[in-house]
C-alpha positions as YAML, in Angstrom:
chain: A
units: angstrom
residues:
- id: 1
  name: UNK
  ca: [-21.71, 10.75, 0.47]
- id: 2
  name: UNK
  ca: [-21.55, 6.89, 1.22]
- id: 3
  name: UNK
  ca: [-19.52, 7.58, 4.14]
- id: 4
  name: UNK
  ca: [-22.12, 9.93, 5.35]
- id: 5
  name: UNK
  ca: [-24.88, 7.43, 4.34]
- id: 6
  name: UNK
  ca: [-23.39, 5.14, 6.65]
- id: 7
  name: UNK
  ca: [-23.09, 6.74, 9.57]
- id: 8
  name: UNK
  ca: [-26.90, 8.15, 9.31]
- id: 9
  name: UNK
  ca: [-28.17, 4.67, 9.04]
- id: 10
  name: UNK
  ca: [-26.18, 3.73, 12.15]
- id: 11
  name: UNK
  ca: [-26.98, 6.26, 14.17]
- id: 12
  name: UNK
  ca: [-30.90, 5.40, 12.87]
- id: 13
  name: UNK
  ca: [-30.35, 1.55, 13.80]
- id: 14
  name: UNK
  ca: [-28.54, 2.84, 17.70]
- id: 15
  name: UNK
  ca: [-31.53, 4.99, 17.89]
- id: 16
  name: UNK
  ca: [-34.13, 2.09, 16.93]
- id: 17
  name: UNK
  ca: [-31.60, 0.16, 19.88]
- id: 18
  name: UNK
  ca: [-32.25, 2.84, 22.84]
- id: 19
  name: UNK
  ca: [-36.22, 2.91, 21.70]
- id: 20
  name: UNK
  ca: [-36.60, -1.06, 22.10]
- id: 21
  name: UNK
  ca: [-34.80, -1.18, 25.32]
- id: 22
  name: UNK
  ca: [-36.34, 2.12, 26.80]
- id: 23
  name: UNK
  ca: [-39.63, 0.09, 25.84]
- id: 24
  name: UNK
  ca: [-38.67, -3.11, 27.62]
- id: 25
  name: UNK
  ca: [-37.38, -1.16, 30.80]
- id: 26
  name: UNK
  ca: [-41.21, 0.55, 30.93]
- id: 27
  name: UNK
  ca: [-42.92, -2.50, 30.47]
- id: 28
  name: UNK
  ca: [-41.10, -4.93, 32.20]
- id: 29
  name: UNK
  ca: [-42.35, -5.99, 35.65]
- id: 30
  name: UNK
  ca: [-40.84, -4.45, 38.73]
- id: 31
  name: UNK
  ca: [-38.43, -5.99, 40.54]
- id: 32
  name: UNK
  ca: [-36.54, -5.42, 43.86]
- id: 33
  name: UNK
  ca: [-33.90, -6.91, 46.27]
- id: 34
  name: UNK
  ca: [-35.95, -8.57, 48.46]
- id: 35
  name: UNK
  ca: [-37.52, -10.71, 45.65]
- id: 36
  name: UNK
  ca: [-34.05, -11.61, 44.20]
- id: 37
  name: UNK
  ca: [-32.99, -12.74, 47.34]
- id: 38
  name: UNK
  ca: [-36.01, -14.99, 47.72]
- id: 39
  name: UNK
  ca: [-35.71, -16.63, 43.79]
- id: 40
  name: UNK
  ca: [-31.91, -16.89, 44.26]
- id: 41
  name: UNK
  ca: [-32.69, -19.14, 47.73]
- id: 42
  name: UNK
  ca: [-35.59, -21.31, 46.01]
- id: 43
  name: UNK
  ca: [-33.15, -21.97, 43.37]
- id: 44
  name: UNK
  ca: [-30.46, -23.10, 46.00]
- id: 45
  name: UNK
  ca: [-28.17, -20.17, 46.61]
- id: 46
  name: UNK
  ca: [-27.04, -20.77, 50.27]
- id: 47
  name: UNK
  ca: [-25.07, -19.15, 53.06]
- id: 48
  name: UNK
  ca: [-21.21, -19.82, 52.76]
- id: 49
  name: UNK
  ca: [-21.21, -21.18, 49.27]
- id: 50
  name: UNK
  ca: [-18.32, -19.96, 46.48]
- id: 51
  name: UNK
  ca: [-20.61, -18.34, 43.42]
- id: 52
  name: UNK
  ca: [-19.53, -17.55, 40.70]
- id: 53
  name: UNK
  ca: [-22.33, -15.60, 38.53]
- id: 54
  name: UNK
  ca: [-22.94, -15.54, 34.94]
- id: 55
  name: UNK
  ca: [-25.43, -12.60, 34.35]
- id: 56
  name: UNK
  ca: [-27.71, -10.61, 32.13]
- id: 57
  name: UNK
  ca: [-29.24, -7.42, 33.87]
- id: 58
  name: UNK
  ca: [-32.18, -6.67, 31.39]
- id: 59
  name: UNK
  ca: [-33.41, -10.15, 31.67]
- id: 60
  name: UNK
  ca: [-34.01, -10.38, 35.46]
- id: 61
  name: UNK
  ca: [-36.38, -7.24, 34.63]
- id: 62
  name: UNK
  ca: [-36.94, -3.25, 35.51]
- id: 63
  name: UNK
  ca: [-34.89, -3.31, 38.62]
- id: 64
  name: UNK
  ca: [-34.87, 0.66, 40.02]
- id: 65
  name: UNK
  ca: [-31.22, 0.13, 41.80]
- id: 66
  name: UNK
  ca: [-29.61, -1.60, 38.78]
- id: 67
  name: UNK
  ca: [-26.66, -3.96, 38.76]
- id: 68
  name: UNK
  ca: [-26.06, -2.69, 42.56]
- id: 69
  name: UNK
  ca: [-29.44, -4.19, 43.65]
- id: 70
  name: UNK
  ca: [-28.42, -7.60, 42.22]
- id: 71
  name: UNK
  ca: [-24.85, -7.49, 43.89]
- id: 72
  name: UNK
  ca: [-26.48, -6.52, 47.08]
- id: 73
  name: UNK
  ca: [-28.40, -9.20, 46.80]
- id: 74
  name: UNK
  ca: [-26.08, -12.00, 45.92]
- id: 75
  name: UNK
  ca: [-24.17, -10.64, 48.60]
- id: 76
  name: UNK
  ca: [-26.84, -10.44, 51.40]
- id: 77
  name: UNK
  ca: [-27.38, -14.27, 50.53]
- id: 78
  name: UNK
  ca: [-23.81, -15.81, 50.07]
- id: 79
  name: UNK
  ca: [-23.56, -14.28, 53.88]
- id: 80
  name: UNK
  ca: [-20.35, -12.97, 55.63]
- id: 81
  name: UNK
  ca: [-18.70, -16.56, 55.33]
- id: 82
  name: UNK
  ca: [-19.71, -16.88, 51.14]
- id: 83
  name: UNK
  ca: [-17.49, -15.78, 48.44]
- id: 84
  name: UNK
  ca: [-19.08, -14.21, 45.35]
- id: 85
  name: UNK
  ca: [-17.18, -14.00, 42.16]
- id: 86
  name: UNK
  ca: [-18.39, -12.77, 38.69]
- id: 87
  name: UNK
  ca: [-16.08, -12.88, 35.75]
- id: 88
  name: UNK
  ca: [-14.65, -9.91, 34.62]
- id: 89
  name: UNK
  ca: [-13.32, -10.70, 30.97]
- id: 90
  name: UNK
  ca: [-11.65, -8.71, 28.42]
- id: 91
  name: UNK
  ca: [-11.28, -10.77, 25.96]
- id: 92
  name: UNK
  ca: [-12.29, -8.73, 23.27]
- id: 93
  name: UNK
  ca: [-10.26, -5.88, 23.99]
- id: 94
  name: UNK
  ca: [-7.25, -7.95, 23.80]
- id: 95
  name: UNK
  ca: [-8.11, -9.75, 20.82]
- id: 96
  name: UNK
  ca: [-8.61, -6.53, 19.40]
- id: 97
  name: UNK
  ca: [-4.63, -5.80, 19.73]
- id: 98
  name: UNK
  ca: [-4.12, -4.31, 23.18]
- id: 99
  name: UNK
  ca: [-1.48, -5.70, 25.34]
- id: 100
  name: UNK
  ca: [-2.21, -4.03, 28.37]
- id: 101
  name: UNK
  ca: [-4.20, -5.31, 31.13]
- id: 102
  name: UNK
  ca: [-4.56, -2.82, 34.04]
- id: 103
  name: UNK
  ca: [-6.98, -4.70, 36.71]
- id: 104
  name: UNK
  ca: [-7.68, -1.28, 37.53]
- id: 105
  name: UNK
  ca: [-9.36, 0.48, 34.33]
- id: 106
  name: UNK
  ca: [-9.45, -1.90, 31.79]
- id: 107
  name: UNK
  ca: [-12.99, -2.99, 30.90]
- id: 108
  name: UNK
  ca: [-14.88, -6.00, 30.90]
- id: 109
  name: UNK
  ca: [-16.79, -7.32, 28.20]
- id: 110
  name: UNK
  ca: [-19.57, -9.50, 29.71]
- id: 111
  name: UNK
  ca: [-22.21, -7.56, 30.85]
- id: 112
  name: UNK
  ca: [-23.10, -4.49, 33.03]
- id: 113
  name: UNK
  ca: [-23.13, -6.83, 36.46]
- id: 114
  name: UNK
  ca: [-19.76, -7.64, 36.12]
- id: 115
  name: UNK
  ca: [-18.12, -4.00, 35.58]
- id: 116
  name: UNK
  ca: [-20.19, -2.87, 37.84]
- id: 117
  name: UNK
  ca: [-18.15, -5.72, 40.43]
- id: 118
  name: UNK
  ca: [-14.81, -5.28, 39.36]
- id: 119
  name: UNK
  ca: [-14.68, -2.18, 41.12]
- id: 120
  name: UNK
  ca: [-17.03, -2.99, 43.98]
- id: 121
  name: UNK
  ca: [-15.95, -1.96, 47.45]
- id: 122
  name: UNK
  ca: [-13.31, -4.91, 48.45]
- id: 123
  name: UNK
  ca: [-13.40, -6.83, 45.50]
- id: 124
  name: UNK
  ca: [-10.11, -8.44, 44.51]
- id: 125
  name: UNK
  ca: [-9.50, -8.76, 40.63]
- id: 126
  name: UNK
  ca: [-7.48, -11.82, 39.31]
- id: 127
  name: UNK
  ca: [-4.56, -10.39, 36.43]
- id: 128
  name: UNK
  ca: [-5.20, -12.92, 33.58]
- id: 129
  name: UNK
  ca: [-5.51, -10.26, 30.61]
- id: 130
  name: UNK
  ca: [-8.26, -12.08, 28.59]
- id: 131
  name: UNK
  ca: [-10.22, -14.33, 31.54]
- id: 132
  name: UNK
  ca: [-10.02, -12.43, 34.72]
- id: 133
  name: UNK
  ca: [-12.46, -12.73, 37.57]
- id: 134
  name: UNK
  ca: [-13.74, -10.20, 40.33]
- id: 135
  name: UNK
  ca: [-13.88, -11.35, 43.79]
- id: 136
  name: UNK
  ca: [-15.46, -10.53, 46.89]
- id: 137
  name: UNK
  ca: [-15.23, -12.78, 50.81]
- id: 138
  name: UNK
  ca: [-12.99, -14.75, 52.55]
- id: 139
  name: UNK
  ca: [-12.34, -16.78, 49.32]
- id: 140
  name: UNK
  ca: [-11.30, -13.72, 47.27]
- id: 141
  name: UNK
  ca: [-7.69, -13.81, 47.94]
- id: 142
  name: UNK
  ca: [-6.75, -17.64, 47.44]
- id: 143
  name: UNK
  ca: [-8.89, -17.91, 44.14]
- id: 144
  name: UNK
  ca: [-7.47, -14.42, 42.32]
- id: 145
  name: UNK
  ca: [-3.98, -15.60, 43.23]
- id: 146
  name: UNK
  ca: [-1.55, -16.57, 40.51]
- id: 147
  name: UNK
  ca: [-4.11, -16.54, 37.71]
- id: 148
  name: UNK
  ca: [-2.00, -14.68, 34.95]
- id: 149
  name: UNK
  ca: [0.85, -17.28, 35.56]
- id: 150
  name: UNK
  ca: [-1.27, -20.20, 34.85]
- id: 151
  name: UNK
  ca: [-0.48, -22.12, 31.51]
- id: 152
  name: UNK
  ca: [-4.47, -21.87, 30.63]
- id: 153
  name: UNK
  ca: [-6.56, -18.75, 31.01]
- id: 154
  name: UNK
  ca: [-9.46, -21.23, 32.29]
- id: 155
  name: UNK
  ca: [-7.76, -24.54, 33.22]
- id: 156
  name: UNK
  ca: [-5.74, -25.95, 36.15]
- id: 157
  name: UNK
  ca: [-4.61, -23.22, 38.61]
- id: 158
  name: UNK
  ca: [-7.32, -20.80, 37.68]
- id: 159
  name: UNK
  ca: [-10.55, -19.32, 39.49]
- id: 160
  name: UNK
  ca: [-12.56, -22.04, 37.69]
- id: 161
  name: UNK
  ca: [-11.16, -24.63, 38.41]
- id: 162
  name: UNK
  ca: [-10.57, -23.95, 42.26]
- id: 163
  name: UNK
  ca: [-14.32, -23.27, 42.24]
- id: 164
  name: UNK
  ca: [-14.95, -26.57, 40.78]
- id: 165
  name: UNK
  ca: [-12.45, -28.73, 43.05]
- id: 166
  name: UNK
  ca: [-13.61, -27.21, 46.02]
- id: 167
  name: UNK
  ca: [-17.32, -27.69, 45.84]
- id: 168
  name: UNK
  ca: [-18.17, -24.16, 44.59]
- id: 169
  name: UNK
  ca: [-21.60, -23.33, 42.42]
- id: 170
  name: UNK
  ca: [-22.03, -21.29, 38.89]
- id: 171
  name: UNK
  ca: [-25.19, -19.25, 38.67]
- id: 172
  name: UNK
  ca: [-26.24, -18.35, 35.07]
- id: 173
  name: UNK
  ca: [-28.61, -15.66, 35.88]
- id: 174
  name: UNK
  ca: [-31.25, -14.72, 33.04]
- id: 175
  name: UNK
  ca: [-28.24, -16.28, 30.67]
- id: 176
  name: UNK
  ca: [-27.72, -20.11, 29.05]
- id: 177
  name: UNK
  ca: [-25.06, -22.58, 28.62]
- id: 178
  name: UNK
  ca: [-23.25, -20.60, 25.84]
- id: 179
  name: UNK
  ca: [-21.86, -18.19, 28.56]
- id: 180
  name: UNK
  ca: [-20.92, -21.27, 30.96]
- id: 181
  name: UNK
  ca: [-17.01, -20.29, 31.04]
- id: 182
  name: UNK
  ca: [-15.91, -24.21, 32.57]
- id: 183
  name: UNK
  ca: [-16.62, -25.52, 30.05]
- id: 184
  name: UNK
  ca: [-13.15, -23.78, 28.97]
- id: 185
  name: UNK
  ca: [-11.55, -25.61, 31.99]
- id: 186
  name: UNK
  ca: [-13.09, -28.81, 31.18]
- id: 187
  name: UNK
  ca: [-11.70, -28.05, 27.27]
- id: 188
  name: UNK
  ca: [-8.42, -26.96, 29.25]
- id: 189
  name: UNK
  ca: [-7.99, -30.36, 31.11]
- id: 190
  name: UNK
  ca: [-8.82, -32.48, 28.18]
- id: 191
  name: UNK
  ca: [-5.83, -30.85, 26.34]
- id: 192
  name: UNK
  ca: [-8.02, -30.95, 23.51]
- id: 193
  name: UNK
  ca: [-6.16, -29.93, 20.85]
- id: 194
  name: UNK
  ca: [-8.57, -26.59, 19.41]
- id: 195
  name: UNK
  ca: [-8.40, -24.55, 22.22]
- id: 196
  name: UNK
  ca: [-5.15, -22.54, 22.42]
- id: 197
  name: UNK
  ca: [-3.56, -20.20, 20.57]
- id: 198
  name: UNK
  ca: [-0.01, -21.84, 18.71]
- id: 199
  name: UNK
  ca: [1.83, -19.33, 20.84]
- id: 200
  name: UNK
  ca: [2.05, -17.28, 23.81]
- id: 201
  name: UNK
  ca: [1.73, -13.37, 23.57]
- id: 202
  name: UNK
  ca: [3.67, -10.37, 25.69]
- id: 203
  name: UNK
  ca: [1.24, -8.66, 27.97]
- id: 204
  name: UNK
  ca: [1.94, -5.91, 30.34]
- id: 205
  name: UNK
  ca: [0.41, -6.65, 33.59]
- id: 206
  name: UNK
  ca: [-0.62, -3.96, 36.09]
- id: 207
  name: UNK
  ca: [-2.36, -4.75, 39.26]
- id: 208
  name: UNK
  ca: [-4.83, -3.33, 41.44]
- id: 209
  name: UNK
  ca: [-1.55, -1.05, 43.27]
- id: 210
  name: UNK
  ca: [-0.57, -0.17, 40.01]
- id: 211
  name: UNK
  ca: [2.30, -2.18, 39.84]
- id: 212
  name: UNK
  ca: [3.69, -3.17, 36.61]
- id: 213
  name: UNK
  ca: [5.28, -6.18, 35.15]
- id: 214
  name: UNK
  ca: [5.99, -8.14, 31.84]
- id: 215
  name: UNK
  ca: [4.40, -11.30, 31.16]
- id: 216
  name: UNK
  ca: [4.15, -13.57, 28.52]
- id: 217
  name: UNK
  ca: [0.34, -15.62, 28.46]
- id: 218
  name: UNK
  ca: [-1.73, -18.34, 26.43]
- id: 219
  name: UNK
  ca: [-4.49, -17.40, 25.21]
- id: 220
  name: UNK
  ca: [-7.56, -18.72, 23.76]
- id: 221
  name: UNK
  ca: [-7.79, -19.21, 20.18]
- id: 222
  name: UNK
  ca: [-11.26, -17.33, 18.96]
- id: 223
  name: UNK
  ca: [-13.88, -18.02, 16.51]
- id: 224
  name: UNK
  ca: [-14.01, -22.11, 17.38]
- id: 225
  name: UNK
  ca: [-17.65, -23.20, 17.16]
- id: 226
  name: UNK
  ca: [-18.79, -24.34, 20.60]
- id: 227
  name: UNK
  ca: [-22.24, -26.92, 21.49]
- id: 228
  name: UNK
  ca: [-22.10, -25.68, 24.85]
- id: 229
  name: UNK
  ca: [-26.32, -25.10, 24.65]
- id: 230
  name: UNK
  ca: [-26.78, -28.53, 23.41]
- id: 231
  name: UNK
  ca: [-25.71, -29.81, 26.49]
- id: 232
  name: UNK
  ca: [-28.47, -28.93, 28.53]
- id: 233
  name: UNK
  ca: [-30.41, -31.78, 28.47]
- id: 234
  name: UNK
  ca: [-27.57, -34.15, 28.85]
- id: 235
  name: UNK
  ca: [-26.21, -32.20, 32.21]
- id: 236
  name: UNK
  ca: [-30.08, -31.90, 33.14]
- id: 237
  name: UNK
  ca: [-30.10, -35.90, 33.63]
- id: 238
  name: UNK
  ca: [-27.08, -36.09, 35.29]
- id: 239
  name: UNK
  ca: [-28.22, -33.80, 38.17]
- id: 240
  name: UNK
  ca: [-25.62, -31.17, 37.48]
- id: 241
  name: UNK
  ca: [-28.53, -28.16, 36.81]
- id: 242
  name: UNK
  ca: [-30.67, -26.84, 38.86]
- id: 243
  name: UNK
  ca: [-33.17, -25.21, 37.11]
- id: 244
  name: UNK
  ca: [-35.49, -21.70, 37.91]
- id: 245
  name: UNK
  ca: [-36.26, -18.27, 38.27]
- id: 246
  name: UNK
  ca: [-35.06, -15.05, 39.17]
- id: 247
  name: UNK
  ca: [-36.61, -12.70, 39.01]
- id: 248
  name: UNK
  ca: [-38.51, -12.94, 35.08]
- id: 249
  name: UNK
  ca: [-34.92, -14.37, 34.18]
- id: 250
  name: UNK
  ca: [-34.82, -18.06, 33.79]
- id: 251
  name: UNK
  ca: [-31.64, -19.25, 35.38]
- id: 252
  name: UNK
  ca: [-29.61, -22.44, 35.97]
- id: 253
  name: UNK
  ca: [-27.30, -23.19, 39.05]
- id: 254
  name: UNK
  ca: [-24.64, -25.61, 38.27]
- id: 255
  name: UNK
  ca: [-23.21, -27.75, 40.90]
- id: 256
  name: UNK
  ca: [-19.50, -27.52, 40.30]
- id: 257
  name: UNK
  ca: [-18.23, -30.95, 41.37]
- id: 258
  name: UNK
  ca: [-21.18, -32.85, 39.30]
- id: 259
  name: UNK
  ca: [-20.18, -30.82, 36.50]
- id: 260
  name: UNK
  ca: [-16.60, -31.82, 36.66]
- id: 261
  name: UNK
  ca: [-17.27, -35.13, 37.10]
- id: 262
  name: UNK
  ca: [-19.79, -35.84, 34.44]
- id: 263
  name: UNK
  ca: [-17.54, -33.48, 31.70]
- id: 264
  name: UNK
  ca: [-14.53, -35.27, 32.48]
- id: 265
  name: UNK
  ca: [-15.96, -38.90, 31.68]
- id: 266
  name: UNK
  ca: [-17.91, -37.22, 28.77]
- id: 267
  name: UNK
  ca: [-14.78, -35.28, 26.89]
- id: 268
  name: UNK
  ca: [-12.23, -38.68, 27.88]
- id: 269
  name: UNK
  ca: [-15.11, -40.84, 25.87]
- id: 270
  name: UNK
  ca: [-15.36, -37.78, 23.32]
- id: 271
  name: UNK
  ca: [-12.80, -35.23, 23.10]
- id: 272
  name: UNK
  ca: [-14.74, -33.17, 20.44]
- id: 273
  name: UNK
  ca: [-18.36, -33.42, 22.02]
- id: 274
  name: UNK
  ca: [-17.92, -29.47, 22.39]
- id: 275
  name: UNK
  ca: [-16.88, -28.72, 18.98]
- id: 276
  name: UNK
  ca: [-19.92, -27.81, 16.02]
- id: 277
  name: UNK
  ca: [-17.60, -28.49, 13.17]
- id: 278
  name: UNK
  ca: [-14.30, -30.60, 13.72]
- id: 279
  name: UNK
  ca: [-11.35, -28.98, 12.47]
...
């Protein structure tokens, strides 16, 4: 009978779930392509940039095409010469138990923009198992490259940090600073000493031809308490945000070199600065 109990009041708190959101999605102003283009070029989008996009769809508001209108939008302003690149994460999954990544089928965990990407016509998917990013334009190739042989899943080698060497932009679109995932590679390159795992796991690796291989990869260790939100107002003064709308979704655009800059001086005076409580 408890069992049973259970599962009635979860089914009554999913239902309560689809009621609020179904409420939200009627309500919520309308809102097309054409205006996300326009907020994502007042904020500073441009042609031929690297973006990489943080997202939440119900935020931006009742868009009738979905995640597809966004990513045709992002798209249609990044130009033929821009590179777009969302993360595609599974995380979760794998700190759940699994061992095998297929860059094919296997899930992401961060949001309906992003598995919506991974398997967008062209996109190129990097093979890290927990930290893997989807990526799309004449960038797409040199950043997925060599990710799941990299010593960090976020540090030097990776996506992230190519995007931030090389003068690339972060988007977080209707989301905040806790979903800011270089921060990681700023953590990374301050070896500080929280962040990884003790040791390495096996993985099985498959790729987008379905090719398998073993691998063994570092992971990051979960549950540390992160101030990555606090930092707003301290990246806010040092010109590294950019701050807007899109849509009805307030949204930041990092600029990628600023931010490496001003977190490497910040984490060499104060390794822990990121950390809530020091272990």
């Amino acid at each position: 009978m408890l069992l049973h109990s259970n599962t009635m009041k979860q089914r009554v708190k999913n239902l309560g779930r689809s009621l609020r959101r179904g409420f939200r999605w009627c309500t919520s102003q309308r809102v097309t392509a054409a205006r996300i283009a326009s907020d994502l070029r007042a904020l500073g989008v441009q042609p031929g940039q690297t973006l990489l996009v943080h997202s939440s769809l119900s935020a931006i508001g009742h868009i009738p095409g979905g995640s597809d209108e966004v990513i045709e939008a992002l798209i249609e302003v990044l130009g033929p010469e821009g590179t777009l690149v969302l993360p595609a994460h599974s995380w979760r999954e794998m700190e759940a138990g699994c061992r095998r990544f297929d860059a094919r089928n296997t899930p992401c965990c961060v949001g309906a923009i992003p598995e919506r990407f991974r398997a967008w016509p062209g996109a190129l998917r990097s093979l890290h198992p927990s930290h893997s990013v989807a990526a799309l334009g004449p960038r797409a190739e040199e950043l997925v490259q060599g990710h799941e042989d990299c010593s960090t899943p976020c540090g030097a080698g990776t996506p992230y940090m190519k995007i931030l060497e090389t003068g690339g932009m972060i988007l977080l679109l209707g989301t905040d600073l806790r979903s800011l995932t270089v921060f990681h590679t700023m953590e990374a390159l301050a070896k500080v000493p929280y962040l990884m795992k003790p040791a390495a796991d096996p993985f099985e690796i498959v790729d987008q031809n379905g090719v398998s291989r073993q691998l063994t990869v570092h992971r990051h260790q979960a549950g540390t308490a992160a101030r990555f939100q606090e930092q707003e107002e301290l990246l806010t003064r040092h010109g590294v945000l950019i701050q807007g709308r899109v849509g009805q979704a307030r949204s930041l655009l990092v600029v990628g070199d600023r931010f490496l800059e001003t977190m490497t001086e910040l984490l060499h005076s104060n390794p822990k600065l990121l950390l809530n409580v020091i272990p």
